[in-house]
C-alpha positions as CSV (number, residue, x, y, z in Angstrom):
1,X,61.3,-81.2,210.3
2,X,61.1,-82.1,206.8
3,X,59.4,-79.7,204.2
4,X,58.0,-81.3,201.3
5,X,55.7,-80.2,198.4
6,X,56.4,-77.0,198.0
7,X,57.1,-74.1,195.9
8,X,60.5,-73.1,197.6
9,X,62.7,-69.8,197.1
10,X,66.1,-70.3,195.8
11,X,68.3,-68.1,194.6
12,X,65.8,-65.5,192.9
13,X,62.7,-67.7,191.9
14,X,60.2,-70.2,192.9
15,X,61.6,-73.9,192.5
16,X,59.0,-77.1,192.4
17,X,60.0,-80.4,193.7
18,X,62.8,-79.4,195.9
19,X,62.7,-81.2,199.7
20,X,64.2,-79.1,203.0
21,X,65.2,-80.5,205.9
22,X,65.4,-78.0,209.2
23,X,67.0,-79.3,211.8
24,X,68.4,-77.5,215.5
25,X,67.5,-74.3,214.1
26,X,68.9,-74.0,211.1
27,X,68.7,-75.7,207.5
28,X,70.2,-78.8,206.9
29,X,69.9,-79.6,203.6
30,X,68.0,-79.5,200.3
31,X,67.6,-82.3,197.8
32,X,64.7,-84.4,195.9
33,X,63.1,-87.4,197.7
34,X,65.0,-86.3,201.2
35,X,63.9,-89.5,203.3
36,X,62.3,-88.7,206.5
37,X,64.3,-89.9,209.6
38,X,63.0,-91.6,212.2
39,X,60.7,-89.3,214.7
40,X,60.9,-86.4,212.2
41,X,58.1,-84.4,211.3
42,X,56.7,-83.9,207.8
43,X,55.2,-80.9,206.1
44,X,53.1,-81.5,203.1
45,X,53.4,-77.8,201.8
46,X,50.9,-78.6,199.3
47,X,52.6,-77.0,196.7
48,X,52.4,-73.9,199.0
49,X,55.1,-70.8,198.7
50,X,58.1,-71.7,201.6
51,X,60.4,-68.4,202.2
52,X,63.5,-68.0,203.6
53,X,63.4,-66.1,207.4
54,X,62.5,-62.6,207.0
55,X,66.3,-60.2,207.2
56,X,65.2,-56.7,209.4
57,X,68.0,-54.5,209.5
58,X,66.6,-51.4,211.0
59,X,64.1,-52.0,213.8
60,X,64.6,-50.5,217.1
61,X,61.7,-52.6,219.4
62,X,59.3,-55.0,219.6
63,X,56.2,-55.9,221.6
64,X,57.2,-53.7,224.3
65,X,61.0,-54.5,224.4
66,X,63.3,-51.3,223.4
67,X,66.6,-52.2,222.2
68,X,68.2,-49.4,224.1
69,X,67.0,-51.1,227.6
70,X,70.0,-53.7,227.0
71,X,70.6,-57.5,227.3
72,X,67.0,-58.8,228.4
73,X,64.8,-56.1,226.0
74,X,67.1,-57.5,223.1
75,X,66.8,-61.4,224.2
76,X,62.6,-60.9,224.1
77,X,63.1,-58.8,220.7
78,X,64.6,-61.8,219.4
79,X,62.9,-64.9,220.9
80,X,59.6,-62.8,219.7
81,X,60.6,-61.5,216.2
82,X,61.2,-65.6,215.7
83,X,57.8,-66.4,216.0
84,X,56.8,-63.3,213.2
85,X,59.0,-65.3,210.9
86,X,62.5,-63.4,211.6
87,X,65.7,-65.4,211.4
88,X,68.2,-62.2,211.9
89,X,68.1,-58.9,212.6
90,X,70.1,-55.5,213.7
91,X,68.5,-54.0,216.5
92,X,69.0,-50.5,216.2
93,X,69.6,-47.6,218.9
94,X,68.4,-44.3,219.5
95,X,70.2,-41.0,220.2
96,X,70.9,-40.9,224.0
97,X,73.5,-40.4,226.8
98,X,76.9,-42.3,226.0
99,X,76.3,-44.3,228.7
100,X,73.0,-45.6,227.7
101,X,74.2,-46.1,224.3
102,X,77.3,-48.3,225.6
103,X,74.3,-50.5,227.5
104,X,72.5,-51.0,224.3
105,X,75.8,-52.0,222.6
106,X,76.7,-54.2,225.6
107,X,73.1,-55.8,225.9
108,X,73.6,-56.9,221.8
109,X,77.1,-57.9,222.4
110,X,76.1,-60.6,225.0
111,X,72.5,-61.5,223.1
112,X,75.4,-62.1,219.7
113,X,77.9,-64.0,222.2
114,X,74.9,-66.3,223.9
115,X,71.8,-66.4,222.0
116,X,68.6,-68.1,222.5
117,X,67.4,-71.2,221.3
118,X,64.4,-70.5,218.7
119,X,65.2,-67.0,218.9
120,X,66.2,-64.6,215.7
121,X,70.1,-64.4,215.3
122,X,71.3,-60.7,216.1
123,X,73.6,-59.6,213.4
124,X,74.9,-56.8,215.6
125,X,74.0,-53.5,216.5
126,X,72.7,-50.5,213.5
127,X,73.1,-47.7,215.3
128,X,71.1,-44.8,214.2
129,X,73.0,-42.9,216.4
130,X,74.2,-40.0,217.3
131,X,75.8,-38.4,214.2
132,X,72.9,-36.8,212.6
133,X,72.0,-33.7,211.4
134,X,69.4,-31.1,213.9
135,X,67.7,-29.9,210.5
136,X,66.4,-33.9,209.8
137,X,66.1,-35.2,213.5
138,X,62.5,-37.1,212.9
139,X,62.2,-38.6,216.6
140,X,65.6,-38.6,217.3
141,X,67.1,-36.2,220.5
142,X,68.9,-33.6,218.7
143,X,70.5,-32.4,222.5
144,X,72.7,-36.4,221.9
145,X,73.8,-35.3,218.6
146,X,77.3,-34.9,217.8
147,X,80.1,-34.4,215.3
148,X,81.6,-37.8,214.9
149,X,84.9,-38.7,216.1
150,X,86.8,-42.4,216.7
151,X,87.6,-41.2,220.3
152,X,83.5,-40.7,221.1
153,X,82.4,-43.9,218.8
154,X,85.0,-46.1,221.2
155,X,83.8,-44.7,224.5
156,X,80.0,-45.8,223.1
157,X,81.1,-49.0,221.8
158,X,84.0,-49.8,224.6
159,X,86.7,-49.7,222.0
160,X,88.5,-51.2,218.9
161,X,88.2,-55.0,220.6
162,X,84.0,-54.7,220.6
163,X,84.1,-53.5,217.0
164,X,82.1,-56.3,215.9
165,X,79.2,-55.8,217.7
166,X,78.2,-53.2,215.4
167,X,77.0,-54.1,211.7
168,X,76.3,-50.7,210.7
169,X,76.2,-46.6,211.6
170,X,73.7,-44.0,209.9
171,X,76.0,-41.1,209.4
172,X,74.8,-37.8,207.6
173,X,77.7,-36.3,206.0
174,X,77.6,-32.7,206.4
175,X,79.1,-33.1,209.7
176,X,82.5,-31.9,210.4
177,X,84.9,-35.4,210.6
178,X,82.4,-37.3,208.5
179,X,85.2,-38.4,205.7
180,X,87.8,-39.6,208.2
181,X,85.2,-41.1,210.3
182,X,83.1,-42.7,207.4
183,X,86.7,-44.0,205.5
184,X,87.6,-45.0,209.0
185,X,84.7,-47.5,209.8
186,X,84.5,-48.9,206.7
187,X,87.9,-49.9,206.7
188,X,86.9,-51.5,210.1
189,X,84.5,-53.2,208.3
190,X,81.4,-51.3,209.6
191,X,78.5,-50.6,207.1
192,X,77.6,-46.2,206.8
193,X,74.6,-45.7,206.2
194,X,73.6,-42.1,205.1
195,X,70.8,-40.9,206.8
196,X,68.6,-38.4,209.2
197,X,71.1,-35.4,206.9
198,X,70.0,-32.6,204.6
199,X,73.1,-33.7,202.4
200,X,72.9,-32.4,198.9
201,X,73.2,-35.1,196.0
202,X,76.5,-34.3,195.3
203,X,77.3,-34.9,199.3
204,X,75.7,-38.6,198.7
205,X,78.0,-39.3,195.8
206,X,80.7,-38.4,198.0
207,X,79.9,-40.1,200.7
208,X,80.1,-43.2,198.4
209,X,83.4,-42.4,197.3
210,X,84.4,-43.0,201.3
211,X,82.9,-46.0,201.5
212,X,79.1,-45.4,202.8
213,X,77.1,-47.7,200.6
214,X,73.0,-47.6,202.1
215,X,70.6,-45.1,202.5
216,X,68.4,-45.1,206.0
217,X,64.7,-45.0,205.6
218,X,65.0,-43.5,202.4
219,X,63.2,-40.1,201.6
220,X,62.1,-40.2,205.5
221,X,64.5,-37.4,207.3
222,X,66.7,-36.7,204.2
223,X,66.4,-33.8,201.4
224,X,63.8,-34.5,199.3
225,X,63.9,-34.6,195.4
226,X,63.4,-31.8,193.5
227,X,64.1,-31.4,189.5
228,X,67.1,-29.4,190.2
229,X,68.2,-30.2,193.9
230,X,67.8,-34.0,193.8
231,X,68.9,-34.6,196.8
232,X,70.0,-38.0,199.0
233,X,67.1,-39.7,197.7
234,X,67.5,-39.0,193.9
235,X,70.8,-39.1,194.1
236,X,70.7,-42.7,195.5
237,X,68.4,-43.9,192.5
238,X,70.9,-43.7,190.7
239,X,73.9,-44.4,192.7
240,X,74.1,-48.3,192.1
241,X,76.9,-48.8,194.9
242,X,73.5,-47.4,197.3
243,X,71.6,-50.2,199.1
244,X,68.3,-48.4,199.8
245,X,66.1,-49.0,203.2
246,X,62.1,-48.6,202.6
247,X,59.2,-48.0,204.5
248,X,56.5,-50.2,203.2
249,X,53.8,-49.7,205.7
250,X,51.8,-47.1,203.6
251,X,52.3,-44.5,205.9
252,X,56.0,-43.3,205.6
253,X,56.1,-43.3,201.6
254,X,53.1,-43.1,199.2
255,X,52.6,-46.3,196.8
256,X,54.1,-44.4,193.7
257,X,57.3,-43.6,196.1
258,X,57.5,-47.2,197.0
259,X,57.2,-48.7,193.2
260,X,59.8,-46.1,192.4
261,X,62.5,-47.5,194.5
262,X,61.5,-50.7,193.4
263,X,62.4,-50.0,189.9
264,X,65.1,-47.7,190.1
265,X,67.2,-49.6,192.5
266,X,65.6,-53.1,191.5
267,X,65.2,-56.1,193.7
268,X,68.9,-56.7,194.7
269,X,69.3,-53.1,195.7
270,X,65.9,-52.3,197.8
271,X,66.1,-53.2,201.3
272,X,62.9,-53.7,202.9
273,X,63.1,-52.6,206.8
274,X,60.3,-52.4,209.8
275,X,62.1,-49.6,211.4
276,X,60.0,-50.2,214.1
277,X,59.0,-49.1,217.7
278,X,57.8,-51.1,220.9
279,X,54.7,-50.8,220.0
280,X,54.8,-53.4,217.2
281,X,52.8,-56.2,217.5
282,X,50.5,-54.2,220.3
283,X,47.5,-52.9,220.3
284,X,47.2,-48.1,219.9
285,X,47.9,-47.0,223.0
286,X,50.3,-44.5,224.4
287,X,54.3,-45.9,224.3
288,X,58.1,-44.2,224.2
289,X,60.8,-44.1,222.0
290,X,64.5,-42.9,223.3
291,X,62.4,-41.8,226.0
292,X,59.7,-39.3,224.2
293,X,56.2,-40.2,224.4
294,X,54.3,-41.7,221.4
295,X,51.1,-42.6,220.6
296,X,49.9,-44.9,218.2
297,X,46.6,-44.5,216.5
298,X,45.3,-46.3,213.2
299,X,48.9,-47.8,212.7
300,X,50.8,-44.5,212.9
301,X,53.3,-44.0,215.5
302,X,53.5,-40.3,216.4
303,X,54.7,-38.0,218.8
304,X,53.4,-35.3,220.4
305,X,53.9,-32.6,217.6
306,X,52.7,-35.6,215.1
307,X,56.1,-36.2,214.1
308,X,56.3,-39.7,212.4
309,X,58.2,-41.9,215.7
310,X,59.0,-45.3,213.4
311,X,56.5,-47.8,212.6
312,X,54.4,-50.6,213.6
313,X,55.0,-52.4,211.0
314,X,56.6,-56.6,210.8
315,X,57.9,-57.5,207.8
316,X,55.3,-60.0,207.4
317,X,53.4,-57.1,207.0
318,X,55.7,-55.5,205.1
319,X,55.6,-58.4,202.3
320,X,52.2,-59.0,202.2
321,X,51.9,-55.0,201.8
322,X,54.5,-55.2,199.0
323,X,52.5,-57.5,196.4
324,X,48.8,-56.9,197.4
325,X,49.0,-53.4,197.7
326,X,51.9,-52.1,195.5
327,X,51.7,-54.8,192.7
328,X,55.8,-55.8,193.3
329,X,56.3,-59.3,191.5
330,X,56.0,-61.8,194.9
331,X,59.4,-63.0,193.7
332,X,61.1,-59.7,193.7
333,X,59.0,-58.9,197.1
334,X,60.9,-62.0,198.9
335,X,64.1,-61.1,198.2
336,X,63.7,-57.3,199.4
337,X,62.7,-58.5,202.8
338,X,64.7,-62.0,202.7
339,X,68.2,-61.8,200.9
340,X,68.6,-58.3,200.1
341,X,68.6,-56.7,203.4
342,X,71.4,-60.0,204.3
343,X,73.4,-59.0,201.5
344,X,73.2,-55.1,202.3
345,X,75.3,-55.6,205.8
346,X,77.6,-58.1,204.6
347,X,75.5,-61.8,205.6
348,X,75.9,-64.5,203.6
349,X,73.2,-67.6,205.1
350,X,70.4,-65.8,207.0
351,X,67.6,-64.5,203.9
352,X,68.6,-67.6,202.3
353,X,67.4,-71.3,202.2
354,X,71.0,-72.8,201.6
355,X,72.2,-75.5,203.9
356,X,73.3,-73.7,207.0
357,X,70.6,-70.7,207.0
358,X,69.5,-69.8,209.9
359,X,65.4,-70.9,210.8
360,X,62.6,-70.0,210.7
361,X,61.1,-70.2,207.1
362,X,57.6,-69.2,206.3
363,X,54.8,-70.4,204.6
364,X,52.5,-68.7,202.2
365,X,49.4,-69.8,200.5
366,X,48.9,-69.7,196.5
367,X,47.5,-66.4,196.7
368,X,50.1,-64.8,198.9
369,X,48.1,-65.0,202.1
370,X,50.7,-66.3,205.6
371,X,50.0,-69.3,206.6
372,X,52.8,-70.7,209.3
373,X,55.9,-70.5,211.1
374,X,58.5,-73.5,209.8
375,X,61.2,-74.3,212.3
């Protein structure tokens, strides 16, 4: 496929005049006056908006498929996030049994190993999972929680050798054997994420000093701020080494909460995420996350005591949301949900348009309004 006539995304801005040529899945190449081979499609863009694929690190289902149900839930998950405009992602567990953890992990591993044509690339597991804290469980299952230890993380994982199946941990701190763990997995190369804790702010800043560098669903099962207990969330503002993850669907932060990230931690430091359940891209109905019931009303995803169980939220969604209803610059909007969340676990082409990035792009009108799927 060649793209032409558009307004594409490089680097941090909008660029005129520029051709792209996708081919087998991934970019080819950019260039001016790119000549059309023979057979090959051609999109007049129109001077539309072409994005790079949409980056979810945090998102746990998808129309129906569970991460935590292994290899085939994670091969639909990613053959279907595709065609919403996805080109990687880090399906994320829940707290459960080690052995159903180790299935999750195993079901990523093979989906990384043998992927899918047309399908998003998995970037390897987040797992949200099982070092939390009771006090900020959300819809986590607080009976799986445990203090963390390298002997338990290898017998969920299946040892040092599958290491790189995971992409990143949500830790909280307070836990006895967070510093060795946290300055442990880092070294391994694993993101920490700080999250589901009732750390204090000074906690946070320690954390950093051990190497965790992201916040999980920030403000959403963490301390809150207050003007003399700021907590994880304001002591990530101002923690620059802090990626932070953020809700956008309207539900899980208020609009000042959300332009307040966007500002204090600025474009290359906000990571937009989906954190979502299998009830994405379904109609309400009754569903399950790590096994508890949920039901999913109005675009809330609840359960039973009305406990906020993720989202239903794409990122598509999620942008769209972003400059029509929180007035973020459609710039600085795409590369919160595009290169920003890629950056945040360590990816260097997917979020990007650069000649090996990974397909699909997406096409947006002149008033920010989706239009197609490019691949």
């Amino acid at each position: 496929m060649l793209i032409r006539n558009a307004q594409v995304f490089l680097g941090r801005t909008f660029r005129t005049g520029e051709d792209i040529r996708i081919h087998n899945g991934h970019v080819q190449e950019i260039g001016h006056n790119l000549e059309a081979g023979l057979y090959e499609s051609v999109v007049d863009a129109q001077e539309d908006y072409v994005i790079p694929g949409f980056v979810d690190v945090h998102i746990h289902a998808f129309r129906g498929h569970d991460t935590m149900e292994g290899e085939e839930a994670v091969r639909k998950m990613s053959r279907d996030l595709y065609q919403m405009g996805v080109a990687a992602f880090c399906p994320t567990t829940m707290s459960a049994s080690v052995e159903d953890t180790k299935k999750a992990v195993d079901g990523i591993r093979a989906v990384m190993e043998r992927p899918d044509e047309q399908s998003a690339m998995v970037l390897g597991a987040h797992m949200e999972a099982p070092y939390l804290s009771e006090q900020k469980a959300g819809a986590q299952r607080k009976e799986f929680f445990m203090d963390p230890d390298i002997t338990s993380f290898d017998s969920m994982v299946g040892g040092e050798d599958n290491y790189g199946a995971i992409r990143m941990i949500t830790m909280a701190p307070e836990r006895t054997g967070s510093e060795e763990m946290i300055r442990y997995l880092t070294e391994k190369g694993i993101i920490v994420s700080v999250g589901h804790s009732a750390a204090t702010a000074s906690l946070l800043h320690a954390s950093g000093d051990w190497g965790a560098n992201h916040v999980t669903h920030t403000f959403n099962a963490q301390t809150p701020i207050l003007h003399r207990a700021p907590g994880i969330p304001g002591a990530a503002m101002v923690d620059d080494r802090f990626y932070c993850e953020m809700i956008c669907d309207g539900v899980h932060l208020d609009g000042d909460i959300v332009r307040m990230i966007c500002k204090c931690k600025g474009p290359g430091r906000t990571v937009v995420i989906t954190d979502a359940m299998e009830a994405a891209g379904m109609p309400d109905g009754h569903y399950a996350l790590g096994g508890q019931p949920v039901f999913v009303k109005d675009g809330q995803a609840r359960l039973e005591d009305g406990t906020l169980a993720g989202s239903v939220l794409t990122m598509k969604r999620a942008l769209e949301n972003l400059i029509h209803r929180f007035d973020v610059q459609p710039e600085d909007a795409v590369q919160m949900c595009t290169a920003t969340p890629a950056n945040s676990v360590g990816e260097k082409l997917a979020g990007r348009i650069t000649a090996g990035a990974p397909a699909p792009l997406t096409r947006w009108s002149k008033d920010w309004t989706f239009k197609e799927i490019l691949a």
